[in-house]
Structure formats: structure tokens, C-alpha cells
C-alpha positions in Angstrom: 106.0 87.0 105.1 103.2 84.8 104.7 100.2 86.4 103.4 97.7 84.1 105.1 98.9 85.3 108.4 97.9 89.2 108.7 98.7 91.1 112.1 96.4 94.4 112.4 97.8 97.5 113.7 96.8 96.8 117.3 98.9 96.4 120.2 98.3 96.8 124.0 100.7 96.9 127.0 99.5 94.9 130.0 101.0 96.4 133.1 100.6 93.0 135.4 102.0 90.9 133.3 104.4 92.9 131.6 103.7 91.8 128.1 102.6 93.6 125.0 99.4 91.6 123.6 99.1 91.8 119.5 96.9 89.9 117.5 97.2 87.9 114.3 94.7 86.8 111.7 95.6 83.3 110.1 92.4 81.4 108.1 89.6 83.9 110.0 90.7 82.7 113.7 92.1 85.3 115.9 95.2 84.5 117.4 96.3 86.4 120.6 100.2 86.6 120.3 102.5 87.9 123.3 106.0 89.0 123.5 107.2 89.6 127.3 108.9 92.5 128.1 112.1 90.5 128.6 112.4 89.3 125.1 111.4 93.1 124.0 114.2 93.9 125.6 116.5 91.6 124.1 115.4 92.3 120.6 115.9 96.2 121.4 119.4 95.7 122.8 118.3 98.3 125.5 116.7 98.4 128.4 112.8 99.7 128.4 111.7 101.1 131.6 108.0 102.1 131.0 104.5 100.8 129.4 104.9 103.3 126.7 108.5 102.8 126.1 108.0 99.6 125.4 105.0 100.3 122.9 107.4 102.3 121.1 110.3 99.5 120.5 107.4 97.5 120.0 106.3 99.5 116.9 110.2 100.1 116.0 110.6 96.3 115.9 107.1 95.2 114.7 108.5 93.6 111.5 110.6 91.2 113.7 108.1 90.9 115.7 105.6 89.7 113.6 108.6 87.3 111.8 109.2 85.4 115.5 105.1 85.2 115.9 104.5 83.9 112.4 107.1 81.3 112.6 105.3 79.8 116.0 101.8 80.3 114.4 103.3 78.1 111.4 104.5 75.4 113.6 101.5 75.7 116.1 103.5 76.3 119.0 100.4 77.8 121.5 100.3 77.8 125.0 97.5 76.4 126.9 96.0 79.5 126.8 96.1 79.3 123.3 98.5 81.8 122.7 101.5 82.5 120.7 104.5 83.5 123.5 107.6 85.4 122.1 
């Protein structure tokens, strides 16, 4: 893991959008990353059926997690929004 990208123990589950929004820290910017519920989904191998379900893969996956989001932060793959999307 690359020490010049840190992710803070912060994660939020946004109900419309069905996403979990986490941030990362690269070079003092703040980086809003977001992994859709899909995708959570796919990486759990089961199906999530709640908000706080999916927080909880979330935090059973979060090394992962952070591995996917790192990799696009390295090769700057944002979205116009400036995000990161897993």
C-alpha cells in the first residue's frame, strides 16, 4: 500500500444513490472515492440488502477496498465530479 495515499476511518452510506462515499488523503487534497453498492456486492459474493449491511461488508472488505481506490487515484482515473468510482 502506498503510504502517500492514506484513507481515514470514515465512511458514509448514501441512501439515493446507493453508494458508500469514503475519503482518501493523497499530497494534502482530499479525494472523495465511491464504490456502488453493485460492486460491494460483487466483492462480498453476497447479496446486501440494507444501508447498514452494506457498511458492514464495507468495513469487512476495507483493505480491498482501499487497494481498487488507490490503484485509480494512481492512474488519475476521476470522474467529472472528481471522484474516484469503484
Amino acid at each position: 500500500m502506498n503510504q502517500s495515499i492514506l484513507f481515514p476511518d470514515i465512511q458514509d452510506w448514501n441512501e439515493e444513490k446507493q453508494v458508500i462515499i469514503f475519503p482518501a488523503q493523497q499530497a494534502g487534497a482530499l479525494i472523495e472515492c465511491v464504490i456502488s453498492l453493485g460492486k460491494l456486492t460483487q466483492l462480498a459474493g453476497k447479496e446486501i440488502s440494507s444501508g447498514e449491511e452494506a457498511l458492514q461488508q464495507f468495513n469487512v472488505l476495507r483493505f480491498d477496498i482501499e487497494e481498487l481506490a488507490e490503484e485509480r487515484i494512481e492512474e488519475e482515473e476521476f470522474n467529472s465530479a472528481g471522484q474516484v468510482e469503484l
